[in-house]
Every structure is written in structure tokens, then in C-alpha cells.
C-alpha positions in Angstrom: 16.0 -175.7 67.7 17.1 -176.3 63.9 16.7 -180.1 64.6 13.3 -179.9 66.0 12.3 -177.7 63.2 13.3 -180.2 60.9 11.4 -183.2 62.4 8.7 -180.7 62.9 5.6 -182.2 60.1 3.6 -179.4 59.7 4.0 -175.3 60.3 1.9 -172.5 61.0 2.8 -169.9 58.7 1.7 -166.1 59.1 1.8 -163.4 57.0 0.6 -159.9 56.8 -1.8 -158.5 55.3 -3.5 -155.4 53.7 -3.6 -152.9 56.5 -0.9 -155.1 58.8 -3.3 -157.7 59.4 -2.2 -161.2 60.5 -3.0 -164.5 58.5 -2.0 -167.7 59.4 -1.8 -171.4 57.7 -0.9 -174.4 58.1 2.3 -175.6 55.4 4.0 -178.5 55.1 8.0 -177.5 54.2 11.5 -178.7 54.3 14.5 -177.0 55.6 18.0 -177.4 53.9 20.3 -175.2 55.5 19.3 -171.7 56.2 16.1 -172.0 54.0 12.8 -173.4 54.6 10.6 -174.5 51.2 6.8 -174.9 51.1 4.9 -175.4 47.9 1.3 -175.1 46.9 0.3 -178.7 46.1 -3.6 -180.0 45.1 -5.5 -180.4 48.0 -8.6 -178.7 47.9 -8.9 -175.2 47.8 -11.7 -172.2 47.9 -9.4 -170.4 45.1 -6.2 -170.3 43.4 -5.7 -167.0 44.5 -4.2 -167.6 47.7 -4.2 -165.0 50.5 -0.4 -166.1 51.5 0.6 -165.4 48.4 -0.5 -162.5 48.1 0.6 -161.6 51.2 4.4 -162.9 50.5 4.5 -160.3 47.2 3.0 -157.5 49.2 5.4 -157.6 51.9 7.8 -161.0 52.2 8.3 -160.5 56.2 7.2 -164.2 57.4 6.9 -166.3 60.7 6.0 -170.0 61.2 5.6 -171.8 64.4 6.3 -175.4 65.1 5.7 -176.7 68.2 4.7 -180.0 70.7 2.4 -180.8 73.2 1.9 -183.3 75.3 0.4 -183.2 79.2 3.6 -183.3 80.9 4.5 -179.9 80.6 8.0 -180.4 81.3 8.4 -181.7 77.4 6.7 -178.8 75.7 8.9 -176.7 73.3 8.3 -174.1 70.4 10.6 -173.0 67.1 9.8 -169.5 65.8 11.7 -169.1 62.4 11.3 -165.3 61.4 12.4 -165.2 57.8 12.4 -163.1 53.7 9.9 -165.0 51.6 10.4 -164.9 47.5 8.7 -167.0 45.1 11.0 -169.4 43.6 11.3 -168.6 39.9 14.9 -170.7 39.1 14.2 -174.3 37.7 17.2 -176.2 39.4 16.1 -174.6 43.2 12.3 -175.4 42.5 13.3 -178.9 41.5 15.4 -179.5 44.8 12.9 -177.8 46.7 10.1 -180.3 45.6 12.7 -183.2 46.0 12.7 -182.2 49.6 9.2 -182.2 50.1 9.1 -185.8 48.4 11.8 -186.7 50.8 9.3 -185.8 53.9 6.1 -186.4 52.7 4.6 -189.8 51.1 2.0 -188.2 49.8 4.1 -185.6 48.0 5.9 -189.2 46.0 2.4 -190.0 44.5 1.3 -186.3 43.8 4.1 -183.7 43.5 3.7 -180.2 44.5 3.1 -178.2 40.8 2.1 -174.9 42.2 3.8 -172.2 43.6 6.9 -172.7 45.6 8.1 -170.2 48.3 11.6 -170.4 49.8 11.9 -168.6 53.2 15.1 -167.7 54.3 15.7 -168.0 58.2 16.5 -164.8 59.3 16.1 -165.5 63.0 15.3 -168.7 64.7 13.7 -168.6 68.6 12.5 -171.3 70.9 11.1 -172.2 74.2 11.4 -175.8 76.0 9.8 -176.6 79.3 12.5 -178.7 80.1 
């Protein structure tokens, strides 16, 4: 599960809302040992005041999905991680955490990540494979 998560490109991330209302994205991340980083980068956004992070400081309970398909359903699989989200406020782990994203993403290299960063740490990790 753990390496599938990390060759996994993209997440869907859900968090709760107001009222216990679901809300789900998708986030790029990395995952260096029992953490998994996202960060807000500059792709184009309705506002700056991002639901998810809102969500994260109201309660930090988290879940992202990563998973494959393909016709042959014998190769499906899923990864759950159920994790804490915090913001990241210390200046070495934000650093590393962005240097991880760089490391996964091209795109990241020509325009680093300068908004918030989010470090979730893996409190459970579940997973399904058709094979």
C-alpha cells in the first residue's frame, strides 16, 4: 500500500465541514515516512480562502484516496490514508516539504509551491486490490 501511495500522482483529499459535511479535492503531495505533504501552489483559484483549509483548522481529521483503473478488473487497487492534518509553521519542515514536491512534480521545479503547506500524518493506511 505505502508504495503505491507513493507512486500515486494525484489524491483526493476530504475534509469535513461545518455541520459534518464532506469536501473533497484533488492534491498533489509527497510522502516521507509516516507523513504525507501537500501545499497550496498558484494555479488558479476562485479565492484564497480555501474551504480545505478551513476545514483542516476546524477539525484536522483527513482522508485521501488514491487509486487505479483500468478495464481488467483484476488490476484495480485503492490506498485510503486516514490521518491529523496541521498547518506547517516550522521553516526547516516546510522547506523539505516543498523539496519533496519538487522532487515529484516538474512543474513544482519552475514554480514552487509559496502557499500554505499541510503535513498529514498517516494515522491508518487501508487498501483494496482486485488481484
Amino acid at each position: 500500500m505505502r508504495a503505491r501511495l507513493a507512486l500515486a500522482q494525484v489524491a483526493r483529499m476530504a475534509t469535513i465541514g461545518p455541520g459534518g459535511q464532506p469536501h473533497v479535492v484533488p492534491v498533489c503531495f509527497a510522502l516521507e515516512g509516516g507523513i504525507v505533504y501537500f501545499a497550496v501552489d498558484a494555479k488558479p483559484k476562485r479565492t484564497t480562502d480555501l474551504k480545505r483549509l478551513r476545514n483542516i483548522e476546524s477539525n484536522p481529521a483527513v482522508s485521501m484516496l488514491v487509486d487505479h483503473y483500468e478495464q481488467d478488473w483484476s488490476r484495480l487497487w485503492w490506498v485510503r490514508v486516514d490521518g491529523t492534518a496541521r498547518f506547517v509553521v516550522d521553516e526547516v519542515e516546510r522547506r523539505r516539504a516543498i523539496e519533496l514536491l519538487m522532487g515529484r512534480y516538474p512543474q513544482y521545479r519552475r514554480m514552487p509551491p509559496e502557499g500554505t503547506v499541510v503535513a498529514i500524518s498517516v494515522d491508518r493506511l487501508t487498501g483494496w486490490t482486485g488481484s
